[in-house]
C-alpha positions as CSV (number, residue, x, y, z in Angstrom):
1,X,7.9,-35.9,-4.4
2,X,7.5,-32.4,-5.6
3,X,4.5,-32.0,-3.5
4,X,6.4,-33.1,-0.4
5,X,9.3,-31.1,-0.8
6,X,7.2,-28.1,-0.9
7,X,4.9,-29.5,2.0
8,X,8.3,-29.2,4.3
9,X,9.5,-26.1,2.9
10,X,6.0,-24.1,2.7
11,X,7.2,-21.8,5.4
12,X,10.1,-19.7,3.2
13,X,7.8,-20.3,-0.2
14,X,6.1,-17.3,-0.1
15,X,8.7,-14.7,0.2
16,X,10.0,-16.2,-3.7
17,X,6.1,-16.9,-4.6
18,X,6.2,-12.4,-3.9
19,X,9.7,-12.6,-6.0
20,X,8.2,-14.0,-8.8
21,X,5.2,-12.2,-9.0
22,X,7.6,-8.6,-8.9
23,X,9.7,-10.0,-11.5
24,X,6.2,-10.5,-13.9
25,X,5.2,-7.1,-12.8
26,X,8.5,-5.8,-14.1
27,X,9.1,-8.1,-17.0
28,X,7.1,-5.3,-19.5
29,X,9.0,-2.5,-18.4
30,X,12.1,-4.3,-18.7
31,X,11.3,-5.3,-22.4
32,X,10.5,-2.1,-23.3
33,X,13.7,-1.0,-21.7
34,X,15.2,-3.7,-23.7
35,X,15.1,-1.6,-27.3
36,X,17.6,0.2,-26.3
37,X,20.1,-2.4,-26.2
38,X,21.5,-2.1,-22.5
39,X,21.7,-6.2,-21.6
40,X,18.9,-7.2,-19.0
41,X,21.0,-6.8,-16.1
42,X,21.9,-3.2,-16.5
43,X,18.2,-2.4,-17.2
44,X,17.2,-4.5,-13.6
45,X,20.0,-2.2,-11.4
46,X,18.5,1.2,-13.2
47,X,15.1,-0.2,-11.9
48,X,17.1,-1.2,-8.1
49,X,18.6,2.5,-8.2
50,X,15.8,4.1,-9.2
51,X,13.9,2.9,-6.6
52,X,16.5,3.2,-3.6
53,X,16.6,6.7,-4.8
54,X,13.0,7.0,-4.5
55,X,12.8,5.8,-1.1
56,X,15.5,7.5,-0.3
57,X,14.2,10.8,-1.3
58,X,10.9,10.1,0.8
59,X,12.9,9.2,3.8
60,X,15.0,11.9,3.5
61,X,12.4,14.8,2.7
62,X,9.0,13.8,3.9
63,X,9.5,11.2,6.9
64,X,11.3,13.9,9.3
65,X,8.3,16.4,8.7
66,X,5.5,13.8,9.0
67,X,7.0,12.4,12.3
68,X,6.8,16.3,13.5
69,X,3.0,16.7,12.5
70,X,2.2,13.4,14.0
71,X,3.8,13.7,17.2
72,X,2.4,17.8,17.7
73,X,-0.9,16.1,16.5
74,X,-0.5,13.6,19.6
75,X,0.5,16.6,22.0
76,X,-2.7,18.2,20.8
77,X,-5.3,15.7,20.6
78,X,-7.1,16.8,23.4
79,X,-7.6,20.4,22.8
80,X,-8.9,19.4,19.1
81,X,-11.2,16.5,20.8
82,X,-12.8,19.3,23.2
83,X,-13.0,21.6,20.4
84,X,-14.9,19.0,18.5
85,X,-16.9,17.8,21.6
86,X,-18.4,21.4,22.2
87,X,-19.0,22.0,18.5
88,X,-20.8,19.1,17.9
89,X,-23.5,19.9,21.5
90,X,-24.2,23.1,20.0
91,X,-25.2,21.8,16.7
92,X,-27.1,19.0,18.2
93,X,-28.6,21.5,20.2
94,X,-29.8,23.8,17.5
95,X,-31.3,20.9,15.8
96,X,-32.3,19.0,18.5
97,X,-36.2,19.0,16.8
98,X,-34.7,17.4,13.5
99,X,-33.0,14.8,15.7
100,X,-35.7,13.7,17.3
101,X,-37.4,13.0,13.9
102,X,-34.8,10.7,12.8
103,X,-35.4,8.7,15.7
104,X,-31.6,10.7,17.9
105,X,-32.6,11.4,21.0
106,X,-29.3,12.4,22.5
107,X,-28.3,15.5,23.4
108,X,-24.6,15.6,23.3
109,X,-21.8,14.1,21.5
110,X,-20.6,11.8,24.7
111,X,-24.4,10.9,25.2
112,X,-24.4,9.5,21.7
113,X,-21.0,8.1,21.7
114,X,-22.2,6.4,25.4
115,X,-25.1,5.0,23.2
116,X,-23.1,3.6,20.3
117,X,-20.5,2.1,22.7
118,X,-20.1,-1.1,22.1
119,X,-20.2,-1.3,18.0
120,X,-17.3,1.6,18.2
121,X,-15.4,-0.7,20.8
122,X,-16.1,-3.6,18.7
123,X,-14.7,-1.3,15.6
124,X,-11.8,-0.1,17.4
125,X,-10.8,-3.1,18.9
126,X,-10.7,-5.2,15.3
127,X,-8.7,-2.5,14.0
128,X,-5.9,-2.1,17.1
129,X,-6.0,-6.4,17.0
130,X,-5.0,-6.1,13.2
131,X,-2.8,-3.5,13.3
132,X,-0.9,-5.4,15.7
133,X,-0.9,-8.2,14.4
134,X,0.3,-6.6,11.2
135,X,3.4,-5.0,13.1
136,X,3.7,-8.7,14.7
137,X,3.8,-10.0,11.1
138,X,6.5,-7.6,9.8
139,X,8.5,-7.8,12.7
140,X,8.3,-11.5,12.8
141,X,9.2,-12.0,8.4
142,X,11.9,-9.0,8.5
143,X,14.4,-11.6,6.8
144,X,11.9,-11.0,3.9
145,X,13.2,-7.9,3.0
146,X,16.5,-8.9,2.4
147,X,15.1,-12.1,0.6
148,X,12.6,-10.8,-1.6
149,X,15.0,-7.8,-3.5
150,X,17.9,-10.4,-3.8
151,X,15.5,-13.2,-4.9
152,X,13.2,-10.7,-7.2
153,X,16.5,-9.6,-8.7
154,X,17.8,-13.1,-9.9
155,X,14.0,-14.0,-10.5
156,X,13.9,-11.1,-12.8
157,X,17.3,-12.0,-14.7
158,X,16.1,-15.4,-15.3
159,X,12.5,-14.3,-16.4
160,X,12.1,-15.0,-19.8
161,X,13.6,-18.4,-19.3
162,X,11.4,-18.9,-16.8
163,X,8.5,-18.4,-18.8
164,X,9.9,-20.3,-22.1
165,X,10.4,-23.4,-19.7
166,X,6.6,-23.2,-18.0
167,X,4.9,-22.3,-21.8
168,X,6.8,-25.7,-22.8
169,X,4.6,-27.6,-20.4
170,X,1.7,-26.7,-22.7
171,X,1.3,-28.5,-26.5
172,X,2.8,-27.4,-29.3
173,X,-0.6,-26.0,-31.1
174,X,-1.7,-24.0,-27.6
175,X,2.2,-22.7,-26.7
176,X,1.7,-19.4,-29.2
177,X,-1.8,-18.6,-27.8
178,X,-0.3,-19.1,-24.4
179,X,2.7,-17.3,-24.9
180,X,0.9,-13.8,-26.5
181,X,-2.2,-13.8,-24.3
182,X,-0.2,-14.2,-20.8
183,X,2.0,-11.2,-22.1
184,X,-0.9,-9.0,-22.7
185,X,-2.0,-9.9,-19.6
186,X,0.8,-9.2,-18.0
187,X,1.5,-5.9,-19.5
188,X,-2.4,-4.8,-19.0
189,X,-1.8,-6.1,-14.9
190,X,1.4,-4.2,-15.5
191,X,0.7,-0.8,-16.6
192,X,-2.7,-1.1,-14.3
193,X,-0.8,-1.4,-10.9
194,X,1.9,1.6,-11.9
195,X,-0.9,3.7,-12.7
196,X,-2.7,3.1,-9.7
197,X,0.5,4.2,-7.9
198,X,0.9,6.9,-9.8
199,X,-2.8,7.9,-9.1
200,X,-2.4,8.0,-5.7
201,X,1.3,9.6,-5.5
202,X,-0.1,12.6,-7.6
203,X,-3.5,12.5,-5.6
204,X,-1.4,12.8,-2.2
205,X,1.4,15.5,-3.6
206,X,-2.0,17.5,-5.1
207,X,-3.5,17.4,-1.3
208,X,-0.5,17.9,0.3
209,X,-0.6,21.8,-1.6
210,X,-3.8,22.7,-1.6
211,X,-3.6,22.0,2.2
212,X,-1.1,24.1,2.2
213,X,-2.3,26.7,0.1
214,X,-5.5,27.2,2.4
215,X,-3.1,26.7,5.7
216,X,-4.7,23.7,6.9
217,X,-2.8,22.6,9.2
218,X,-0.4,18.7,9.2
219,X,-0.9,19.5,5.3
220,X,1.4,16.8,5.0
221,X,0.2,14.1,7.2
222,X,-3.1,14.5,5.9
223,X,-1.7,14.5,2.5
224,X,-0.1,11.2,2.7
225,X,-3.4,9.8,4.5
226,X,-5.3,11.6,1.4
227,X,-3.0,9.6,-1.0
């Protein structure tokens, strides 16, 4: 019966399948947030505000600029492709000899781009059909982003009884074991995804000013990219 139910209703699963894997990912931070004695709740909206105000902050102060670079960078693409173009025939050119060698017999940049047509077209055409289809995707599931918060919230309330009810499927001799090696788990998946972000917000902020410092120029765009 269970498996029918789900059968009819697989469409709107995975939007609180993503809810409950969030509320896991957050369940370590929220314990150790728990010492201080604020009840669960309280500790979930400083997570929820946090967050807006993170987003918030990157909409307000980095969005605006990077839609300026992008769009000069659009206006300008074909001066830097013709800039590119005759750089790269001159240095063909001057090592025409060492080309030859390895077999490159084509003596300018459209010449070689001509040769290697069709796996580039092939590349380029993957990547537009699955951008699209991504865009498709998100366009197609936005009710998800009012359903995952509001589900990951409750999800996140409910967590630890959650968790007592599925360990209590398990015996009685395995439900310790099962109990204190999901947590580690948990915490090591936990503390190994924040990192990661972390990683890569401090590797784009650390591009995004040396880029700046040596004037290169969309020093922000190529920052987030970097990052």
């Amino acid at each position: 019966g269970a498996l029918y139910f789900l059968l009819q209703v697989q469409s709107i699963v995975p939007p609180f399948l993503i809810s409950f894997f969030l509320a896991a990912l957050f369940d370590p931070i929220l314990r150790k947030l728990g010492k201080t004695g604020r009840p669960r709740w309280a500790n979930i909206a400083l997570i929820y505000l946090g967050t807006i105000f993170a987003i918030a902050l990157v909409v307000v102060s980095v969005v605006p600029n990077a839609i300026v670079q992008f769009q000069d960078f659009s206006l300008n693409f074909s001066t830097y492709y013709t800039k590119i173009q005759v750089n790269a025939d001159t240095w063909i050119h001057n090592n025409s000899a060492l080309l030859k060698r390895m077999n490159l017999h084509e003596n300018s940049l459209s010449d070689f781009l001509t040769s290697q047509s069709s796996p580039l077209k092939n590349g380029l055409d993957s990547f537009l059909i699955s951008l699209t289809g991504l865009a498709k995707s998100l366009f197609a599931h936005a009710v998800w982003f009012i359903i995952i918060p509001i589900a990951t919230f409750i999800l996140m309330l409910d967590y630890p009884y959650l968790r007592a009810r599925i360990i209590s499927f398990f015996p009685d001799d395995y439900r310790a074991d099962v109990d204190s090696v999901s947590s580690e788990i948990m915490d090591v998946f936990s503390d190994y995804i924040r990192g990661l972000l972390k990683v890569c917000a401090l590797f784009s902020v650390m591009a995004y000013i040396l880029y700046t410092l040596l004037g290169v120029q969309y020093a922000l765009v190529l920052g987030l990219f970097a990052g």
